[in-house]
C-alpha positions as CSV (number, residue, x, y, z in Angstrom):
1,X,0.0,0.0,0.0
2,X,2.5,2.6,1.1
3,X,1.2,6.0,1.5
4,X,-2.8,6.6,3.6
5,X,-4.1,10.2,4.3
6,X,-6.0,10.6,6.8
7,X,-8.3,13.8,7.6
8,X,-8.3,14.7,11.3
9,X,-11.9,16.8,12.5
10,X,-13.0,17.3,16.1
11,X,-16.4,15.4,16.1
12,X,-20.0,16.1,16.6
13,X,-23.3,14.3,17.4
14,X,-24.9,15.8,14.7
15,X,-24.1,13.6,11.7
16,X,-24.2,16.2,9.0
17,X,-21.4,17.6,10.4
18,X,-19.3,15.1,9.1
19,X,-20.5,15.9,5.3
20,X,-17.9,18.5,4.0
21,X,-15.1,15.9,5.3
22,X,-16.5,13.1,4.1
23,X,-16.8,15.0,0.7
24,X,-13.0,16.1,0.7
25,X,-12.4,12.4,1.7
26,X,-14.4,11.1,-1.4
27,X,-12.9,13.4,-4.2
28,X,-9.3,12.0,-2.7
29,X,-10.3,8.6,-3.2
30,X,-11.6,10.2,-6.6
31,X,-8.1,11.9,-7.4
32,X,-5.9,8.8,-6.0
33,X,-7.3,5.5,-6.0
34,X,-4.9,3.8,-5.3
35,X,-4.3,5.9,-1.6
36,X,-6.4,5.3,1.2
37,X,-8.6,7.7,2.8
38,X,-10.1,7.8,6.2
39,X,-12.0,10.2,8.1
40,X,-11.2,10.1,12.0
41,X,-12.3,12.4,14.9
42,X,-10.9,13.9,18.0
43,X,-14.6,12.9,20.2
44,X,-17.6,12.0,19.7
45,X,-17.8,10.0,17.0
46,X,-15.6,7.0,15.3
47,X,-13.0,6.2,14.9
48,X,-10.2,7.8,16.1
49,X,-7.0,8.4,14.8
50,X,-5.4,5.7,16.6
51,X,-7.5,3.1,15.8
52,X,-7.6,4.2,11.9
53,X,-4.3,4.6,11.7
54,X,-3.7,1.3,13.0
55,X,-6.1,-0.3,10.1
56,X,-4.1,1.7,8.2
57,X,-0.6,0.3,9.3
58,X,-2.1,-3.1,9.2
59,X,-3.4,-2.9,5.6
60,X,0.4,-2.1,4.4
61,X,0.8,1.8,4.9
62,X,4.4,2.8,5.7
63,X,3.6,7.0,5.4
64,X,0.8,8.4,6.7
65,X,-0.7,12.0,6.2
66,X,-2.6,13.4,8.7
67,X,-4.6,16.5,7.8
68,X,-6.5,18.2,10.3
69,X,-9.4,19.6,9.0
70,X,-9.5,23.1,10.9
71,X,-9.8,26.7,10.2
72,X,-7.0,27.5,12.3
73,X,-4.5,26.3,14.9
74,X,-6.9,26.0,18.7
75,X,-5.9,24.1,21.8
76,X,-6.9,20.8,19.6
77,X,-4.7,21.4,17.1
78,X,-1.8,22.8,18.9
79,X,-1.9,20.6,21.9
80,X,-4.1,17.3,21.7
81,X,-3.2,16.0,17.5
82,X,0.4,16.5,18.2
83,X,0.3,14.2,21.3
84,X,-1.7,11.5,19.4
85,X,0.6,11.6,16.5
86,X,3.7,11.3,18.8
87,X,2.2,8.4,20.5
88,X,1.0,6.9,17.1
89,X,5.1,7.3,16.0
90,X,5.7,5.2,19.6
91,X,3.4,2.1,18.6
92,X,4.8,2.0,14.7
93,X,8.3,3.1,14.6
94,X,8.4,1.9,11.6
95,X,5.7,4.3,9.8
96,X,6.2,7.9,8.6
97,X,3.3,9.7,10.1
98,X,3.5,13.6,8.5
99,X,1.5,15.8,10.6
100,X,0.0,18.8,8.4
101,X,-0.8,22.6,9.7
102,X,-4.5,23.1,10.1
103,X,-6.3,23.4,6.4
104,X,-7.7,26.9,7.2
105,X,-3.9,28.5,7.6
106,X,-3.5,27.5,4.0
107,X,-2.9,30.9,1.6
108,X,-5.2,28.9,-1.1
109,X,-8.2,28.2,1.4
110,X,-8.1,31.4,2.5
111,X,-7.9,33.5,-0.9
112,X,-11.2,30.8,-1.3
113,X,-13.0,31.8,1.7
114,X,-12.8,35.3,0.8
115,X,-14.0,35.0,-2.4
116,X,-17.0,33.2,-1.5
117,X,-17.8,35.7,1.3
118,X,-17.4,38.2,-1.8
119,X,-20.2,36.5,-3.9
C-alpha cells in the first residue's frame, strides 16, 4: 500500500457535520485510487485516529498523512493531534506519520473563503 491520508476533524453528534469531510475524503479517493482515505475524529464520533491509523498500518501503509481539517491552529490542534501523532510514532516506529498545519492556515483556502464571502 505505502502512502494513507488521513483527515483529522473534532467530532460532533450531529451527523451532517461530518459531510464537507467526508466529501473532501471522497474526491481524494476520486483523485488517488490507489491511496487510502479515512476520516477520523478527536470525540464523539468514530473512529479515532489511533484506531484508523492502526487499520491503516495493518493494511500495508508505511507513510501516513494526517490532515487536520480546521480553520485554524486552537488548543486541539496545537496541543491534543500533536500528542496523538507522537504516540502513534511510539506504537509504529516503523511508519512515517506527517503531521499537516491546520487546512484553514492555508494561503489557497483562505484566498477561497474570501472570495465566497465576496459572492
Amino acid at each position: 500500500m505505502g502512502k494513507a491520508i488521513v483527515l483529522f476533524g473534532h467530532g460532533s453528534r450531529d451527523p451532517l457535520w461530518r459531510l464537507p469531510m467526508e466529501t473532501v475524503a471522497t474526491r481524494l479517493r476520486a483523485m488517488q485510487p490507489d491511496t487510502p482515505v479515512r476520516c477520523t475524529y478527536l470525540e464523539l464520533e468514530s473512529p479515532d485516529l489511533a484506531g484508523a491509523a492502526g487499520e491503516l498500518v495493518q493494511a500495508g501503509a508505511d507513510h501516513v498523512t494526517i490532515v487536520p481539517m480546521f480553520l485554524g491552529t486552537g488548543r486541539h490542534a496545537r496541543e491534543d493531534l500533536p500528542l496523538l501523532v507522537e504516540q502513534l510514532r511510539a506504537r509504529h516506529p516503523a511508519v512515517s506519520f506527517v503531521l499537516q498545519k491546520p487546512v484553514g492556515e492555508d494561503g489557497r483556502v483562505l484566498e477561497l473563503i474570501a472570495q465566497i464571502a465576496l459572492e
